[in-house]
C-alpha positions in Angstrom: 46.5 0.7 10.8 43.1 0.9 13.1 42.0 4.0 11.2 42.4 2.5 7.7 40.7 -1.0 9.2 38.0 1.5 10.4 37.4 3.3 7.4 37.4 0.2 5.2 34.4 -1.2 7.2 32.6 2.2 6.9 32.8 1.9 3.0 32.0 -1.2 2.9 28.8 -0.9 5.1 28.0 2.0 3.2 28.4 0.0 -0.4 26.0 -2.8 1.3 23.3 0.5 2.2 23.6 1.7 -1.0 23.4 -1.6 -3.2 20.3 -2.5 -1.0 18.4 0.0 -3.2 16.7 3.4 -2.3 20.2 4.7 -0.6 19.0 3.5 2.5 15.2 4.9 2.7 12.4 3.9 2.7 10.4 4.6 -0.4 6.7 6.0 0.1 4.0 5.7 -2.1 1.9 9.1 -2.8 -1.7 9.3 -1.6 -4.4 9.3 -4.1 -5.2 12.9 -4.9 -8.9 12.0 -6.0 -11.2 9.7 -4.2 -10.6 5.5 -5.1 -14.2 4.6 -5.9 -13.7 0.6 -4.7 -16.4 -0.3 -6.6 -15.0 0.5 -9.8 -11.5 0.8 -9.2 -9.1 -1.9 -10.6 -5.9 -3.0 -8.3 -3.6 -0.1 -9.6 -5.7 2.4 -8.4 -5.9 0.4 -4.9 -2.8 0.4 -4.8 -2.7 4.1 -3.9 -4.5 3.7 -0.6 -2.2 3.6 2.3 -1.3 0.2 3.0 -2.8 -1.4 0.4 -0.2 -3.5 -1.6 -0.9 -6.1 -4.6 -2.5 -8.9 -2.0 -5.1 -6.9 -0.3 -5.8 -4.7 -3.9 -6.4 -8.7 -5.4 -8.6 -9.3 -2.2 -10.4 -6.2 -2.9 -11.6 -7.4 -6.7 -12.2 -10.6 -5.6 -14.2 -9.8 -2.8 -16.4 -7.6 -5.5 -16.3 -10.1 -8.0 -18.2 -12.6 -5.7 -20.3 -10.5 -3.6 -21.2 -7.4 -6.1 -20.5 -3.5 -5.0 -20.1 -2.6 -1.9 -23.1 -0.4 -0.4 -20.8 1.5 2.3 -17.2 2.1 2.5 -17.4 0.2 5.8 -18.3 -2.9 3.9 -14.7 -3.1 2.5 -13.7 -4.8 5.8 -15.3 -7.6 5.2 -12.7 -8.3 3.0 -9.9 -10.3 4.8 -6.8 -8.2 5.9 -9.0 -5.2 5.9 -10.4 -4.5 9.8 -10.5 -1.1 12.1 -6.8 0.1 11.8 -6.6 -0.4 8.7 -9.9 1.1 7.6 -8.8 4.1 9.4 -5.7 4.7 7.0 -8.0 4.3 3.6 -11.5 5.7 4.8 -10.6 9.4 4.2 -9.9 8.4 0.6 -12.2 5.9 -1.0 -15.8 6.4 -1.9 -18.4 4.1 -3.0 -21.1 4.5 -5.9 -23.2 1.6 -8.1 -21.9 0.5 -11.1 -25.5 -0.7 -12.4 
């Protein structure tokens, strides 16, 4: 009786892992393969960065919108969310250029 009790909570545990979505992973996003010019790229292609998600990639465009390009990739922490750590993470794959 134990052993069937026990193997009823296994499955049932596994049914909750498995209806949680991804089978129990995580799901990572793949790095950009080309450099993410921030100056030009909308918040799809932001997206891409590491850690980047939908709020910060909205930031991003905002913070452009209102203050013009940026002049050095450094300049994208001024942008709130964005300091050291995570300028680490994105630095080896964003570039800046002018868009005028």
């Amino acid at each position: 009786m134990k052993a069937i009790i026990s193997i009823l909570v296994v499955l049932s545990l596994v049914t909750v892992a498995h209806s949680a979505g991804n089978n129990g992973f995580t799901v990572k996003k793949s790095l950009p393969t080309e450099l993410v010019n921030i100056n030009l790229a909308d918040t799809t292609a932001l997206m891409t960065l590491p850690g980047i998600g939908s709020v910060l990639a909205n930031r991003i465009v905002d913070y452009r919108s209102l203050n013009g390009d940026f002049e050095t990739i450094e300049d994208i922490m001024n942008v709130s969310g964005i300091k050291e750590a995570k300028f680490a993470k994105i630095a080896p794959y964003i570039t800046v250029s002018k868009t005028k």
